[in-house]
C-alpha positions as a Markdown table, in Angstrom:
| # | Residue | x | y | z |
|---|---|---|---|---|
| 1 | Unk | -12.3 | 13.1 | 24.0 |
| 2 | Unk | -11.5 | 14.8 | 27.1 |
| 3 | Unk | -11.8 | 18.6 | 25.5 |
| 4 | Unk | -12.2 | 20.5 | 23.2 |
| 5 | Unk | -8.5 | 22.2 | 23.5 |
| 6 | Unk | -6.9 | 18.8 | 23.5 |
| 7 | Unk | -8.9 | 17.8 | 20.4 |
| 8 | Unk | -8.0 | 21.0 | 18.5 |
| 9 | Unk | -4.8 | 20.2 | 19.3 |
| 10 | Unk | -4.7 | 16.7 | 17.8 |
| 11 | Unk | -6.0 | 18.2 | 14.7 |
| 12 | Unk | -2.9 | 20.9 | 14.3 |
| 13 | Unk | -0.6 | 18.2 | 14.9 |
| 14 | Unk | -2.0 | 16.0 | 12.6 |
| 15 | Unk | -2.2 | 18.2 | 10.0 |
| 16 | Unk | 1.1 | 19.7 | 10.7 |
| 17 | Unk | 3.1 | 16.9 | 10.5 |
| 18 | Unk | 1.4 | 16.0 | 7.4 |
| 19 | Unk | 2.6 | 19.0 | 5.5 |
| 20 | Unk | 6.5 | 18.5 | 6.8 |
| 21 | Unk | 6.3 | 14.6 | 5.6 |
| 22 | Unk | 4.8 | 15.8 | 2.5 |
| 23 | Unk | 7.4 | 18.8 | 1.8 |
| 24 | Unk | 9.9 | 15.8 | 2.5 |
| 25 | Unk | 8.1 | 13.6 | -0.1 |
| 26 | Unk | 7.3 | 10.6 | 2.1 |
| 27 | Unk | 5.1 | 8.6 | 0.9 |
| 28 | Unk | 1.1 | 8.5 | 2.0 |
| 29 | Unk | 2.3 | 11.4 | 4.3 |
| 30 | Unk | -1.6 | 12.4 | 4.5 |
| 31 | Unk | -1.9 | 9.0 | 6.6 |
| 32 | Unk | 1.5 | 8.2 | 8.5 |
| 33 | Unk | 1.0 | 12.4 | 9.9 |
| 34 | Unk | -1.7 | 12.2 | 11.4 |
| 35 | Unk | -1.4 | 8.3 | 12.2 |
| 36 | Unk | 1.2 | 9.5 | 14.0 |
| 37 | Unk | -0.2 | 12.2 | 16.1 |
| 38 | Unk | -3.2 | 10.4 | 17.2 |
| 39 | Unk | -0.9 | 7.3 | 18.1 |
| 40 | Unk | 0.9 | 9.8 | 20.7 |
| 41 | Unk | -2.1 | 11.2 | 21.7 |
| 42 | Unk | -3.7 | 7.7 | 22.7 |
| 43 | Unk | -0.6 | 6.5 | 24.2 |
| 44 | Unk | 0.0 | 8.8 | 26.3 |
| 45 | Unk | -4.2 | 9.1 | 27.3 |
| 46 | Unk | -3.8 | 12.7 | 26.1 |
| 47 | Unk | -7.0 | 12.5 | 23.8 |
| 48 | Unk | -8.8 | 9.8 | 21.0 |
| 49 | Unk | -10.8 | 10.3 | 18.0 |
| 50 | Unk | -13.3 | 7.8 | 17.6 |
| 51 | Unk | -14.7 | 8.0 | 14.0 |
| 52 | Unk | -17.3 | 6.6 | 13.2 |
| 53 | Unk | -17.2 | 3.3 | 10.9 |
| 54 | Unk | -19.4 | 4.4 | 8.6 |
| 55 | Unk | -17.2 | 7.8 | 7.9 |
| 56 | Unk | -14.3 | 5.8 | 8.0 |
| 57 | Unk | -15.7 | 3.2 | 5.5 |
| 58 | Unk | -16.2 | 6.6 | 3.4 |
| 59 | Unk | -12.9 | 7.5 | 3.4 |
| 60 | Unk | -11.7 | 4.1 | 2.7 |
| 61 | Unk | -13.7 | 4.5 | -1.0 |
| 62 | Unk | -12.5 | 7.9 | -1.3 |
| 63 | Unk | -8.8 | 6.4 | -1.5 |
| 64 | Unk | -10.2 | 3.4 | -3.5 |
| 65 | Unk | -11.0 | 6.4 | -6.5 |
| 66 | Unk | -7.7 | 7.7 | -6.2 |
| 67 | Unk | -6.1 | 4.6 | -6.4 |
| 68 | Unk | -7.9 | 3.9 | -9.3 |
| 69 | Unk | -6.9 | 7.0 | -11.2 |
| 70 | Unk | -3.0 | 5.7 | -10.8 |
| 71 | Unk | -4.4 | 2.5 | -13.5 |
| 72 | Unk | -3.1 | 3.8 | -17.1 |
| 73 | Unk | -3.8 | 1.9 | -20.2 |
| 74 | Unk | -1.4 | 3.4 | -21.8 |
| 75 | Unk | 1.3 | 2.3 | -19.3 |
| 76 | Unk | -0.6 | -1.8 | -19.2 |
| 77 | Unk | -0.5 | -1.6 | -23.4 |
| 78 | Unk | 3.3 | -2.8 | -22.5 |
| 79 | Unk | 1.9 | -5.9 | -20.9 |
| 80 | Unk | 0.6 | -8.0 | -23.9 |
| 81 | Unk | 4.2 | -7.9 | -24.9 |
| 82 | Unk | 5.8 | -9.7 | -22.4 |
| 83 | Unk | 2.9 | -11.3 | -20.3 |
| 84 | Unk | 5.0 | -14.0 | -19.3 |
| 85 | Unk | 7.5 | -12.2 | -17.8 |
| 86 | Unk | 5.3 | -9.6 | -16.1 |
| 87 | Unk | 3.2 | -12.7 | -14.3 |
| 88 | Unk | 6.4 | -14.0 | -13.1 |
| 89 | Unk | 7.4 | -10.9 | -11.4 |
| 90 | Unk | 4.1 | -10.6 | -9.4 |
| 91 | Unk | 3.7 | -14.2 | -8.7 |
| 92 | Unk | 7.3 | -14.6 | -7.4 |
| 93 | Unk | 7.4 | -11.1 | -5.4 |
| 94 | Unk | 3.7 | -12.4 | -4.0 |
| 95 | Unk | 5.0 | -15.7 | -3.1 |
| 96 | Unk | 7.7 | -14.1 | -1.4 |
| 97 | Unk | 5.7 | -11.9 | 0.9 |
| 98 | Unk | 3.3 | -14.6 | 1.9 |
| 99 | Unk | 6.7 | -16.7 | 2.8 |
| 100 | Unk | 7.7 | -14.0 | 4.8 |
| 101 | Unk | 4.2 | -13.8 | 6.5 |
| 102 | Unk | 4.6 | -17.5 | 7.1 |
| 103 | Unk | 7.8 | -16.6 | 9.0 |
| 104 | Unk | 6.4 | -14.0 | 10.9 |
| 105 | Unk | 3.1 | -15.8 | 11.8 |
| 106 | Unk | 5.7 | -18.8 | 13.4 |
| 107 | Unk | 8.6 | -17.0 | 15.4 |
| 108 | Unk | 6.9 | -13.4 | 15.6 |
| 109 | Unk | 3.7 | -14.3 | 18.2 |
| 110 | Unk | 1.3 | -12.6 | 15.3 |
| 111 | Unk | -1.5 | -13.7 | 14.4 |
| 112 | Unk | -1.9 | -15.3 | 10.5 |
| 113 | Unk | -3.9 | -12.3 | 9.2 |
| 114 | Unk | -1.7 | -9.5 | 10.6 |
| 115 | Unk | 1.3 | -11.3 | 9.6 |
| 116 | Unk | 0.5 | -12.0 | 6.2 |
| 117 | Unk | -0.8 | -8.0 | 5.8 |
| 118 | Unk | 1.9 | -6.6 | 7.3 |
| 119 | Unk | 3.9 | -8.1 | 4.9 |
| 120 | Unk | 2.0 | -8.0 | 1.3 |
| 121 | Unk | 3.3 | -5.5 | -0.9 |
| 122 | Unk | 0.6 | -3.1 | -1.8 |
| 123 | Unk | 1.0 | 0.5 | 0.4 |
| 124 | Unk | 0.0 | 0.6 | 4.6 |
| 125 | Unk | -3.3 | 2.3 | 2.9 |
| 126 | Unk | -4.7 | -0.7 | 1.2 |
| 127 | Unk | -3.8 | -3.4 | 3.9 |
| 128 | Unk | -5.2 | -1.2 | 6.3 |
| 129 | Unk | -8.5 | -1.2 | 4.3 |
| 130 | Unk | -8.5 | -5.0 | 4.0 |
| 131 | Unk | -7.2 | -5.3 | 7.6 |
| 132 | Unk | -11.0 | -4.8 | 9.3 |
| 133 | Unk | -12.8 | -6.9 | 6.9 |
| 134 | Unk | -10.0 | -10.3 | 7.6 |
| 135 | Unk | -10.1 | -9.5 | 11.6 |
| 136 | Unk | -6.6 | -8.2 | 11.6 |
| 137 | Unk | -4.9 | -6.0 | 13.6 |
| 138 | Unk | -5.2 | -2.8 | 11.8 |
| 139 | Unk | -2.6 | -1.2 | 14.5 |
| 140 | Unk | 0.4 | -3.8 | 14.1 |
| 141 | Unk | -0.3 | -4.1 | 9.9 |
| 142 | Unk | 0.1 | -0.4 | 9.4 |
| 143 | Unk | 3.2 | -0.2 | 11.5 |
| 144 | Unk | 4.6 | -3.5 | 9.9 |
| 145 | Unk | 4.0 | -1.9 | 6.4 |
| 146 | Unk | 5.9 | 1.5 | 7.8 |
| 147 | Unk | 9.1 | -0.2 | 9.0 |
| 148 | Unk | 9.2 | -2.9 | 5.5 |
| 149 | Unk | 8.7 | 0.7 | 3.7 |
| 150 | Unk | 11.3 | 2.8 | 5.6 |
| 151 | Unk | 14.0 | 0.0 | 4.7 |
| 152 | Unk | 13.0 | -0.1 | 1.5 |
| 153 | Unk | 13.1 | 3.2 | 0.6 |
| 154 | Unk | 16.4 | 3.3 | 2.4 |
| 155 | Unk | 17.5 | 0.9 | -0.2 |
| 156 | Unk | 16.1 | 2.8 | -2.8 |
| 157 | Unk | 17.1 | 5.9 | -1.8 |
| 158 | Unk | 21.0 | 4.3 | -1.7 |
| 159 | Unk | 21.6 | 1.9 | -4.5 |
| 160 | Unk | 19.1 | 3.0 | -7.2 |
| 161 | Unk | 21.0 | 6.6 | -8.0 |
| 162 | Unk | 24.1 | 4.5 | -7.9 |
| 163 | Unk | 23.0 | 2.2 | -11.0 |
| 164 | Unk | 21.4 | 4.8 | -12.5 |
| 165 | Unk | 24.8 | 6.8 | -12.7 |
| 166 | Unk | 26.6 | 3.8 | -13.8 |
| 167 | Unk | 24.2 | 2.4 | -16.5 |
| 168 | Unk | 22.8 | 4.0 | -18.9 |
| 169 | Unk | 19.2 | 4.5 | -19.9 |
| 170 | Unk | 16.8 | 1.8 | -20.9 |
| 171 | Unk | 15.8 | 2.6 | -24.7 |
| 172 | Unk | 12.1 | 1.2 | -24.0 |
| 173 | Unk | 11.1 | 4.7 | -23.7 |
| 174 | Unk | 9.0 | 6.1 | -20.7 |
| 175 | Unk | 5.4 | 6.2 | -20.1 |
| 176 | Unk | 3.0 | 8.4 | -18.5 |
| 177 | Unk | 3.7 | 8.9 | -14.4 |
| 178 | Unk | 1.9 | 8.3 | -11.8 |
| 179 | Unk | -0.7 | 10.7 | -10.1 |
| 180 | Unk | -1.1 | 12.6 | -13.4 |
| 181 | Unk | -4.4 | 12.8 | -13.9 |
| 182 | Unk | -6.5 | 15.9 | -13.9 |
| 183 | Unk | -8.4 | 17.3 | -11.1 |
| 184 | Unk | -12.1 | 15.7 | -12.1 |
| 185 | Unk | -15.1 | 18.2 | -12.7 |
| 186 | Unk | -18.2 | 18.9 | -14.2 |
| 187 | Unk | -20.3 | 15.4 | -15.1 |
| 188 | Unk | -17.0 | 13.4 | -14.6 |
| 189 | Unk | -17.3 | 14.6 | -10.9 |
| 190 | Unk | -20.6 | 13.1 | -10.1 |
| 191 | Unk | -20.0 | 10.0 | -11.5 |
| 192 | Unk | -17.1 | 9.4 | -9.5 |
| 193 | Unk | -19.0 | 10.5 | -6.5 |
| 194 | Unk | -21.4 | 7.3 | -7.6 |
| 195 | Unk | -17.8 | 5.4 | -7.5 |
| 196 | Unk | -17.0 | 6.1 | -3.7 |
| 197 | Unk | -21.1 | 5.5 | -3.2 |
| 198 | Unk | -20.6 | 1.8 | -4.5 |
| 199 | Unk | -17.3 | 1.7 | -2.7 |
| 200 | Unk | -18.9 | 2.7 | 0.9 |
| 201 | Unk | -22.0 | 0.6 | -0.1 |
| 202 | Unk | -19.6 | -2.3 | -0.7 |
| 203 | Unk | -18.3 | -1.8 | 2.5 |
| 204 | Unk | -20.9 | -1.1 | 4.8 |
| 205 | Unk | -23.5 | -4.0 | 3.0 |
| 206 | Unk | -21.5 | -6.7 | 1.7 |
| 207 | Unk | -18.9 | -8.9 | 2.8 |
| 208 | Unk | -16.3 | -8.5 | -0.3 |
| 209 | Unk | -13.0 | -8.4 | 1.5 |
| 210 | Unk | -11.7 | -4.8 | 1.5 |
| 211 | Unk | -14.9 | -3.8 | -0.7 |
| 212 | Unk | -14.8 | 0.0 | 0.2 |
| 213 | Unk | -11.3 | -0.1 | -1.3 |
| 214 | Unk | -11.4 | -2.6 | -3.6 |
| 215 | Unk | -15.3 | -2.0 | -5.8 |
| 216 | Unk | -14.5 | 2.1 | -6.9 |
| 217 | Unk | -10.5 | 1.2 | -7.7 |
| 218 | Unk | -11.7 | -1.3 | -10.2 |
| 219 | Unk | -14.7 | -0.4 | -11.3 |
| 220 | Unk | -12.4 | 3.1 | -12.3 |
| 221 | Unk | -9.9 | 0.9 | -13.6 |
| 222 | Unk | -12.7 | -0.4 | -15.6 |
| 223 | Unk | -13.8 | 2.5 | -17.2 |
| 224 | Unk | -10.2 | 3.9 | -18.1 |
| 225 | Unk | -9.8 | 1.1 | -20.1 |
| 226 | Unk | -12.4 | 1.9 | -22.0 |
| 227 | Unk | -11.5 | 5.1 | -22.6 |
| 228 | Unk | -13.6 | 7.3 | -19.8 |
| 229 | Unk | -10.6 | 8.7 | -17.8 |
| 230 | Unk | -12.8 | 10.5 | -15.3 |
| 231 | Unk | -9.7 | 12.4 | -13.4 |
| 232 | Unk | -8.8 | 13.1 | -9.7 |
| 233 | Unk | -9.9 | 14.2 | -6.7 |
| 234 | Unk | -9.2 | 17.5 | -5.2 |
| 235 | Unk | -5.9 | 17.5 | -3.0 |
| 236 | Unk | -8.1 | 18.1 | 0.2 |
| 237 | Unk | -10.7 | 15.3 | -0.4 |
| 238 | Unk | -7.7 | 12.9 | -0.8 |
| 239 | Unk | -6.1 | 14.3 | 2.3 |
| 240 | Unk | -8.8 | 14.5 | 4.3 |
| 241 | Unk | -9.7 | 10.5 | 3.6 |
| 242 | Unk | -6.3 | 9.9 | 4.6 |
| 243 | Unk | -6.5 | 11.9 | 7.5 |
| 244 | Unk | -10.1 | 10.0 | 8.5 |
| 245 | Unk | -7.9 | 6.5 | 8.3 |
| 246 | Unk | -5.4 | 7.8 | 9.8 |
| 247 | Unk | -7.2 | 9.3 | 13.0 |
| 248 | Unk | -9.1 | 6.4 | 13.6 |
| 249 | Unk | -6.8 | 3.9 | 13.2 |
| 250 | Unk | -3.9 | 6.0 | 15.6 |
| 251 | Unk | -6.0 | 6.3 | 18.0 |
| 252 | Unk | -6.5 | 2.3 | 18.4 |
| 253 | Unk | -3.0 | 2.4 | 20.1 |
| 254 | Unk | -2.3 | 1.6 | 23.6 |
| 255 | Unk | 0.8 | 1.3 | 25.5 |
| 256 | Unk | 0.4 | -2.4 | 24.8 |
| 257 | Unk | 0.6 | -1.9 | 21.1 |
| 258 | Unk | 3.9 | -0.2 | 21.4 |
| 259 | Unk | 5.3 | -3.5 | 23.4 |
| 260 | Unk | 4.3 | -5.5 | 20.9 |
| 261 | Unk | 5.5 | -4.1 | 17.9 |
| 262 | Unk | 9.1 | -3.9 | 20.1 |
| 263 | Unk | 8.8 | -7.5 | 19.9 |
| 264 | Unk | 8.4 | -7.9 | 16.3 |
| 265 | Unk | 10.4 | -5.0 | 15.0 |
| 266 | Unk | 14.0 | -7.2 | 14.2 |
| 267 | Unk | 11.6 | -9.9 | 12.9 |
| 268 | Unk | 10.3 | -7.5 | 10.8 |
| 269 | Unk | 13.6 | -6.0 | 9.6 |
| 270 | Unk | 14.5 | -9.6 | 9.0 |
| 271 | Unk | 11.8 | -10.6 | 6.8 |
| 272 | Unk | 12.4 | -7.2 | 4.7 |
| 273 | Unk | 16.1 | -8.1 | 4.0 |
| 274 | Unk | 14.9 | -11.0 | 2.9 |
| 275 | Unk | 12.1 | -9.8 | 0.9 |
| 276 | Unk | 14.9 | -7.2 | -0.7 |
| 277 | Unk | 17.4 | -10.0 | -1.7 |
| 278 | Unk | 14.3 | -11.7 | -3.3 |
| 279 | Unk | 13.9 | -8.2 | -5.5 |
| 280 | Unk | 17.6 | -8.3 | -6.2 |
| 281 | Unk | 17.4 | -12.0 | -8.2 |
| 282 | Unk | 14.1 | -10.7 | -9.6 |
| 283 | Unk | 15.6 | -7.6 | -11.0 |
| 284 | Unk | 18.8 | -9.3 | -12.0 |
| 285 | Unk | 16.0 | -11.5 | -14.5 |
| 286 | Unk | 13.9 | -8.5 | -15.4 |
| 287 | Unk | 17.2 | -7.1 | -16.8 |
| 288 | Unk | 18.4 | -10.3 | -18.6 |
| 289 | Unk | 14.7 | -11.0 | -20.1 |
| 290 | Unk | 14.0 | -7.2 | -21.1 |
| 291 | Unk | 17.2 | -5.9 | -21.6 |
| 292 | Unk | 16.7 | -3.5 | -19.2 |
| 293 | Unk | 19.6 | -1.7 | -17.0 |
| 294 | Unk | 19.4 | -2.8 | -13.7 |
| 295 | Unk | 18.3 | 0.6 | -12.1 |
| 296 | Unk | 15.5 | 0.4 | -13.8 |
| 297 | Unk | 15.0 | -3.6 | -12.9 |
| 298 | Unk | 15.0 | -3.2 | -9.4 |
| 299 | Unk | 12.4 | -0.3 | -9.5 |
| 300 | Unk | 10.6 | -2.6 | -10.8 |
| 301 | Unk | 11.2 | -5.6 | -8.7 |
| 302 | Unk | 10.9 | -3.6 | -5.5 |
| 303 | Unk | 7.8 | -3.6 | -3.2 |
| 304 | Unk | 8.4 | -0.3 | -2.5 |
| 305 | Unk | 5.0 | 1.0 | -2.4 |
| 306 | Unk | 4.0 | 2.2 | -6.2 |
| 307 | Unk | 3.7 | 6.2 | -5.1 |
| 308 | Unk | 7.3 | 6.2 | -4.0 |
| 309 | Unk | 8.9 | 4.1 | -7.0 |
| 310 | Unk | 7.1 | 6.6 | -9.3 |
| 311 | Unk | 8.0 | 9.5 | -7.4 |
| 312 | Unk | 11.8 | 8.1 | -7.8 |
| 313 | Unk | 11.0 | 7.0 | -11.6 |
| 314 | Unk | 10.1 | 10.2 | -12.2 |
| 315 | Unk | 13.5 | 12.1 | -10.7 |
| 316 | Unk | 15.9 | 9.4 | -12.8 |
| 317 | Unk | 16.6 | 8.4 | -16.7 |
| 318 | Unk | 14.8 | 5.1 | -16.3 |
| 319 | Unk | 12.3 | 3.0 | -17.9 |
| 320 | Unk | 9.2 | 4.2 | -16.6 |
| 321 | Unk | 6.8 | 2.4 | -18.9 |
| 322 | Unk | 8.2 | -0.8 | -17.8 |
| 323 | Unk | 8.1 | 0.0 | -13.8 |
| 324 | Unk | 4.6 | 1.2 | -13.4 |
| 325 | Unk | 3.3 | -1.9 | -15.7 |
| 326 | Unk | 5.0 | -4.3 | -13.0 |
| 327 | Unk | 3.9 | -2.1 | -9.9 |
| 328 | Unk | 0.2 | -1.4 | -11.6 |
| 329 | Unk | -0.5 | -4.9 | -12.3 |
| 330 | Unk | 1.2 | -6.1 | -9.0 |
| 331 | Unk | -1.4 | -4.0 | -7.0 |
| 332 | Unk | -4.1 | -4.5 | -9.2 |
| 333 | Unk | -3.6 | -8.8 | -8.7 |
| 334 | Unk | -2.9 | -7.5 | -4.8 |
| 335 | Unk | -6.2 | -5.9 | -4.8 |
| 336 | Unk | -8.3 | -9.0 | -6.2 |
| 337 | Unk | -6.2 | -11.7 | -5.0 |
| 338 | Unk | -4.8 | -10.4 | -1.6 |
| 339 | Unk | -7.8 | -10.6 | 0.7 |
| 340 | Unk | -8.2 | -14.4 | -1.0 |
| 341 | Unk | -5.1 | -15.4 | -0.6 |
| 342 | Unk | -5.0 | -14.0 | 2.8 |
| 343 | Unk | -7.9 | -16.0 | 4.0 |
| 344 | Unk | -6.5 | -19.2 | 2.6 |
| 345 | Unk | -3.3 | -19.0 | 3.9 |
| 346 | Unk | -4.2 | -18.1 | 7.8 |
| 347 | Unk | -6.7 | -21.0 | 7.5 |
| 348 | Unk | -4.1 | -23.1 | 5.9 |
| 349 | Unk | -1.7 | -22.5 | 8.5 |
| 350 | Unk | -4.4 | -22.1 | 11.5 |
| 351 | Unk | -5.1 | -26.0 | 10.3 |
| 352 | Unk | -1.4 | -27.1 | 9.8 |
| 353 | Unk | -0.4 | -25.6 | 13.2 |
| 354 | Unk | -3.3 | -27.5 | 14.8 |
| 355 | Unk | -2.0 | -30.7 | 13.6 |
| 356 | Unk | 1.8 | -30.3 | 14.9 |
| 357 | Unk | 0.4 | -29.7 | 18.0 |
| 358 | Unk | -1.7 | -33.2 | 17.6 |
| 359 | Unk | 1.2 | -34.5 | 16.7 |
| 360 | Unk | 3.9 | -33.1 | 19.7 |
């Protein structure tokens, strides 16, 4: 840091631009803000934050808890009903991503990890988590994630009103929305205090990919399906995890970075069309199979990030239940499986690439 005036700065503009994108209901705004800010700040060798790994480990298991208070078994009692169906959507919208990681990794100059996390659907937060643990670059995964989620909200933004206004209601009902649970207290408090503990513990002493994120979201998970729903965190501890991520991983940036995500920014847009026209077919069968309108399909089918689908679930006359059951047990399989499949798939192609240049 090169003063204290500079760094008070960074902090105002960081937590200003977090309130705007959060009045404007963009998604994770408590991370892109000041993501943002400190990205400007370090380009521009006005000012860094280094925080330390350990506090941002911390905040990584503070968002793991909130993540996990999202899990509703009321919402995954639809998913013994049409199991089938539900392990198709995740499988084919997961198969889809990793071809489009594939794509990247080839014609985009990335490397495999960063190409596959930039484009598995899950939310910037979480690949950002899993990011340091697979020897990714953080930098480029987050602002991969922020230009797929920009188009896709784009998308959402445009054709779901549309179908919505043309199609009537799915009569499956609705189910509870995300982000509804209580703000935790008394004993419930402490024990999801233990919760981020085994999340940072996870994190800072064992090798489980993304274990500050991945050991408190499940082990909450866990516990709410057997009835102990232990609440929320207060807005500020949320924000202020976010804010921890998104300070220290802004101010990796260098004028480099910004060259090379120039380089990969119409590959990126690319892939996401792609990746779209995928969620189109998949939506188009979610309707057939569950005789669902098609609004309500292609929230869904989209990769969207769950916050934002449930924040436009919540504003139209679609089937809620059915959406965060897809989105829920997408990220939950994301969670367990990504950093797995992640691993196998940069070694797979590390090994493939290797033996077409043995071959040329």
């Amino acid at each position: 840091m090169k003063g204290w005036p500079q760094f008070i700065l960074l902090l105002l503009g960081a937590v200003g631009l977090a309130f705007v994108l959060q009045k404007a209901h963009i998604p994770a705004a408590w991370l892109f803000g000041p993501l943002t800010v400190a990205a400007l700040f370090a380009v521009r060798g006005w000012n860094t934050v280094a925080v330390p790994t350990r506090i941002y480990i911390a905040g990584q298991a503070v968002i793991g808890t909130s993540l996990g208070s999202g899990f509703s078994p009321e919402t995954l009692s639809i998913l013994p009903r049409h199991y089938l169906i539900f392990l198709f959507a995740v499988v084919f919208i997961l198969l889809t991503s990793l071809i489009n990681g594939w794509i990247l990794a080839r014609h985009a100059h990335l490397d495999a990890a960063t190409a596959f996390l930039g484009t598995m659907p899950g939310g910037a937060g979480a690949m950002a988590a899993m990011s340091d643990s697979l020897g990714a670059d953080t930098r480029l995964v987050v602002a991969m994630q922020y230009i797929r989620l920009l188009i896709i909200l784009g998308s959402l933004a445009l054709v779901v009103p549309i179908l919505a206004h043309l199609q009537p209601a799915s009569p499956h009902g609705t189910a509870p929305l995300l982000n509804t649970a209580p703000i935790v207290t008394g004993w419930k408090l402490g024990l999801l205090v233990l919760l981020a503990i085994a999340g940072w513990i996870a994190g800072t002493a064992t090798r489980i990919p993304a274990g500050s994120f991945l050991v408190p979201a499940l082990l909450y998970f866990l516990l709410a399906w057997f009835g102990i729903t232990l609440g929320a965190w207060p807005w500020w501890i949320r924000c202020a995890a976010f804010t921890i991520m998104g300070l220290r991983i802004g101010g990796q940036f260098h004028p480099s970075t910004i060259a090379t995500i120039r380089s990969f920014f119409f590959p990126v847009v690319g892939t996401t069309l792609l990746l779209l026209l995928g969620s189109v077919v998949l939506a188009w069968g979610l309707a057939y199979k569950l005789h669902l309108d098609f609004a309500s399909a292609y929230l869904a089918a989209t990769p969207g990030g769950l916050d934002s689908v449930a924040v436009l679930s919540a504003e139209l006359h679609v089937d809620t239940g059915v959406i965060l059951t897809v989105q829920l047990v997408r990220l939950l399989c994301v969670l367990i499986f990504g950093p797995w499949l992640v691993r196998g798939c940069a070694k797979w192609l590390g090994t493939a690439s290797s033996a077409f240049a043995e071959l040329a």
